[in-house]
N, C-alpha and C positions, 0 to 999 in steps of 0.2 A: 825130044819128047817132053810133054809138060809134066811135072810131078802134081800127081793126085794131091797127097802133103802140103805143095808147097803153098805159100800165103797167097787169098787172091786178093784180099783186101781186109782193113779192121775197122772194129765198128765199137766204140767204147771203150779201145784198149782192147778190146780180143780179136787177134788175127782168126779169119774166116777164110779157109783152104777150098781151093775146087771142088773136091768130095762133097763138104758139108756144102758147099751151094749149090752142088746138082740134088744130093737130098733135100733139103729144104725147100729148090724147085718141087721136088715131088712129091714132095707134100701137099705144100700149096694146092697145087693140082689135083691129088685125091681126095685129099679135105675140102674141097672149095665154097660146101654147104655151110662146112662152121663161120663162126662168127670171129673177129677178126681179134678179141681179145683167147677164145677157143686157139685158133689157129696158134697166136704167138705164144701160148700155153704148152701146146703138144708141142710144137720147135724147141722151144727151151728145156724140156725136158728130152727131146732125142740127142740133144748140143750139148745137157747137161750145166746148162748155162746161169749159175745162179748168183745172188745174192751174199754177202759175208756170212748173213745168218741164216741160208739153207732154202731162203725162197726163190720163185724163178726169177730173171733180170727181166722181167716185163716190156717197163719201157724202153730199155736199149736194143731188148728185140725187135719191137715195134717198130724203131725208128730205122733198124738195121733192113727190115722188110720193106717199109718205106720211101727206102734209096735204092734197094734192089728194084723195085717195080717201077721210081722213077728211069733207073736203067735200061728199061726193057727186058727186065731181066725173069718177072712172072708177075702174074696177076693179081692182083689183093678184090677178098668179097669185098661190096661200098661199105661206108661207113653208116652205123647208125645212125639217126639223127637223136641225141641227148638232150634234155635241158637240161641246165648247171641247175644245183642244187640251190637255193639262197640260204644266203649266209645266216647263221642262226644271232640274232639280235641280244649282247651282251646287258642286261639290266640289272642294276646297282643296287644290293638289297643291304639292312640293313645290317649284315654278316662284314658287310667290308669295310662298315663307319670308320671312319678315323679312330683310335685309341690313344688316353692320356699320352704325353710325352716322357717318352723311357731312356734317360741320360744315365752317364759312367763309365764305369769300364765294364769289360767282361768278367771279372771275378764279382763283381756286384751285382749283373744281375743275373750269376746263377749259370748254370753248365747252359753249352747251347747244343741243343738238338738239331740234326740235318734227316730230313723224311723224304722218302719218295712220295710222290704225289698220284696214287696209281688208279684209287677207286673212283668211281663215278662223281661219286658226291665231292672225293679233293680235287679230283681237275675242275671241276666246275668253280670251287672255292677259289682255286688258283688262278684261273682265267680271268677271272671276275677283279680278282687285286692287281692285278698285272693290266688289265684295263683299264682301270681305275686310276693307277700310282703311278705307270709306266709313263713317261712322256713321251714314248714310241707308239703304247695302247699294247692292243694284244692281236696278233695275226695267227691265224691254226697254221702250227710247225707241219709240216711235210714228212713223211720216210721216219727214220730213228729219231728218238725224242728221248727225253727222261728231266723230267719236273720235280722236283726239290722244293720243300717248303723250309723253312728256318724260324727257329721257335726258340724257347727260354721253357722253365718251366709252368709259366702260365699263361701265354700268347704268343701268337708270331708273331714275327719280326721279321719278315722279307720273305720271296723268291727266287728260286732262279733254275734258267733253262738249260739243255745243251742238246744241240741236235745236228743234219748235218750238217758237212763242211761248206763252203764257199765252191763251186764249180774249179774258178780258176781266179789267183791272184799272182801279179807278176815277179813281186817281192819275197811271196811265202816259196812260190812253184822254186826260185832260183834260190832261196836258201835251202831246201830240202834237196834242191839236185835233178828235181823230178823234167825228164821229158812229157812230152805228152800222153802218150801212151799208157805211160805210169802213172801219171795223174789218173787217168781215165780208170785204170783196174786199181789202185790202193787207195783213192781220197776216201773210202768209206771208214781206212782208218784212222780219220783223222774228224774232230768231234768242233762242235764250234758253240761257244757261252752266248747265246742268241741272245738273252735277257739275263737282266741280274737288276734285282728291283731289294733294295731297306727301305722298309715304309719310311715316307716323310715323318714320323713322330718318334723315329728311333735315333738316338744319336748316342752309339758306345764306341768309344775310342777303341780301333782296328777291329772290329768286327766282319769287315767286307774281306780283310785280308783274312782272316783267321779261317770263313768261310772257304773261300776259295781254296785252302790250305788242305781244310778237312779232306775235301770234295776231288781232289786232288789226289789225296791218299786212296779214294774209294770208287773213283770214276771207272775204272778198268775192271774191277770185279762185280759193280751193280753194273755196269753194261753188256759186261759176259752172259752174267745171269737173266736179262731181260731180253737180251738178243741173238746170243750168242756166240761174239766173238769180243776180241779184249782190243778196246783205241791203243794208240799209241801215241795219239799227239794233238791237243790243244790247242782252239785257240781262239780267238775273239777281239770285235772290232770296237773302237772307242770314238766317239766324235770330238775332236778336242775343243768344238764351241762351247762344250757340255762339261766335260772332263776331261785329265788330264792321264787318267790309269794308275796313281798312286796307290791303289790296293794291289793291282795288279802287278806292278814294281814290287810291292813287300812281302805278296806270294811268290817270289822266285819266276814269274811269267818274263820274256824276254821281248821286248818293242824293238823290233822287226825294222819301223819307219811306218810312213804315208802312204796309202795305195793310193792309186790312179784318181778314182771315183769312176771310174769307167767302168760300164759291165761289160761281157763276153759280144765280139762283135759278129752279128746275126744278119739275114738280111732283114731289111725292111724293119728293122728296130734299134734304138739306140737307148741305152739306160746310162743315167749319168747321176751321180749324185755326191755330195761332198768328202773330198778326202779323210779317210781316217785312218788312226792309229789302228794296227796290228800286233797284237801281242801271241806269244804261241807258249808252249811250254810241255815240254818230252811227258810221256807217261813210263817209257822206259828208255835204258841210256841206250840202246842201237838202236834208235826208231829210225833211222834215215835208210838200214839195210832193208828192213820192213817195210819200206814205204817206196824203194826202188826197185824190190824184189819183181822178177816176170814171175807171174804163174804159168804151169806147165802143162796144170790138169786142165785143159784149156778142152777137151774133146773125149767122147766116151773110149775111145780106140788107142790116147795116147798116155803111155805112162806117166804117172809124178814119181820123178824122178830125185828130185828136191822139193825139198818142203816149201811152204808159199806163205804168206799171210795167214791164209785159211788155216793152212794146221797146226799152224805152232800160236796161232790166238781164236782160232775159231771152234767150234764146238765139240772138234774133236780131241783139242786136249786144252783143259782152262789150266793153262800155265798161271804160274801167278807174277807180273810185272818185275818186280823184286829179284827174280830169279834167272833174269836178263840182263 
């Protein structure tokens, strides 16, 4: 006799048991007028299926419902038809000019300030010099973000990003231990330095590093507080055409090696782009249990039993890293 319980299949890292797919069949089925982001709205809240910081897993519902209906499995309403948004067009004003050239050390010029970048007017400021300065340009981050401006007492002096992880890297995945599955439910704890931009006109001996140090010290507490739950681990890619990661080296950041240059293989697409350095760096000393941890509160019917990610860094108790 088959167990109701038992797994039928996962989709994200979360096992999905017969029960929840004959409910979720019957939803479908009663709902069928809603709209298709409706529909994965109500599933995710009967599955209880969310997010680190308490919102529903949207997409991985989506895509979850997606493969059941290629299955034969039930029916999805058609898709709307959307048009993309166009991209809104970065222009250079005279807020981002170049500024005189600011040489020495750090005790010369002056304490450095590290800021979140939160209101309307600093992302935009932000956006705008990271466009400008970045030799990358600037791309709108995805998901979890948090921008950083870096200043002295009378001007900036740089940016920098962090948002989320890398899907999958073969070097990071096998140092951290992670199977798949695991990857798929923890990578949210795990944060990635997207950008890090010192204006061209800044030049103060160990600055990048000292940053990264601060930032370091404070990532898991401004992330608690903006999202709701605490990273545990770091990390960010280098191109060595470019650089070599020597700030990154003098923050205590650990180089990993060379990734592939490979992206995740799909059908019908193939991403390729130049080998880079990997650097990671713990937010607390057992991140790796945290990051292999299964969650248990996997369904509205099933007890947590043991604690998971979610609770011992997510909004139900802001532990503070230190304390781990």
């Amino acid at each position: 006799m088959r167990e109701q319980n038992s797994p039928m299949t996962t989709c994200c890292g979360r096992p999905i048991n017969h029960e929840e797919v004959a409910q979720i069949q019957e939803t479908v089925k009663l709902f069928g007028n809603l709209s298709r982001k409706e529909l994965t709205n109500t599933i995710c809240e009967h599955l209880e299926w969310r997010t680190p910081s308490g919102t529903n897993k949207l997409d991985a519902c989506l895509k979850m419902l997606e493969q059941f209906e290629k299955k034969g499995l039930l029916s999805l309403p058609a898709k709307k038809q959307q048009s993309k948004p166009k991209k809104p067009q970065i222009i250079f004003s005279s807020a981002t000019d170049a500024a005189p050239c600011i040489s020495g050390g750090l005790k010369e010029i002056g304490p450095i300030e590290i800021h979140q970048a939160s209101t309307r007017t600093q992302v935009k400021l932000w956006n705008e010099y990271m466009a400008r300065y970045h030799y990358l340009g600037y791309h709108r981050p995805f998901g979890y973000t948090m921008r950083y401006t870096i200043q002295n007492e009378e001007q900036l002096l740089g940016c920098i990003l962090f948002s989320g992880a890398a899907k999958a890297i073969g070097i990071r995945d096998k140092w951290i231990g992670w199977n798949s599955n695991q990857r798929l439910q923890n990578l949210a704890w795990v944060v990635n330095n997207t950008r890090f931009l010192i204006f061209p006109w800044v030049n103060v001996k160990n600055l990048a590093s000292h940053v990264l140090g601060r930032i370091g010290r404070r990532i898991g507490r401004d992330w608690l507080e903006r999202w709701g739950f605490h990273p545990v681990l770091m990390e960010t890619f280098v191109d060595p055409e470019h650089y070599q990661g020597i700030c990154y080296k003098a923050a205590n950041w650990t180089d990993l090696g060379l990734t592939t240059g490979k992206g995740l293989v799909r059908p019908q697409k193939d991403y390729r782009t130049n080998p880079k350095k990997l650097f990671v760096r713990p937010l607390i000393k057992n991140f790796r249990n945290v990051l292999i941890e299964q969650k248990t509160n996997i369904g509205p019917r099933e007890s947590n039993k043991h604690p998971t990610p979610l609770d011992r860094y997510g909004p139900r108790q802001a532990l503070e890293a230190k304390h781990n």
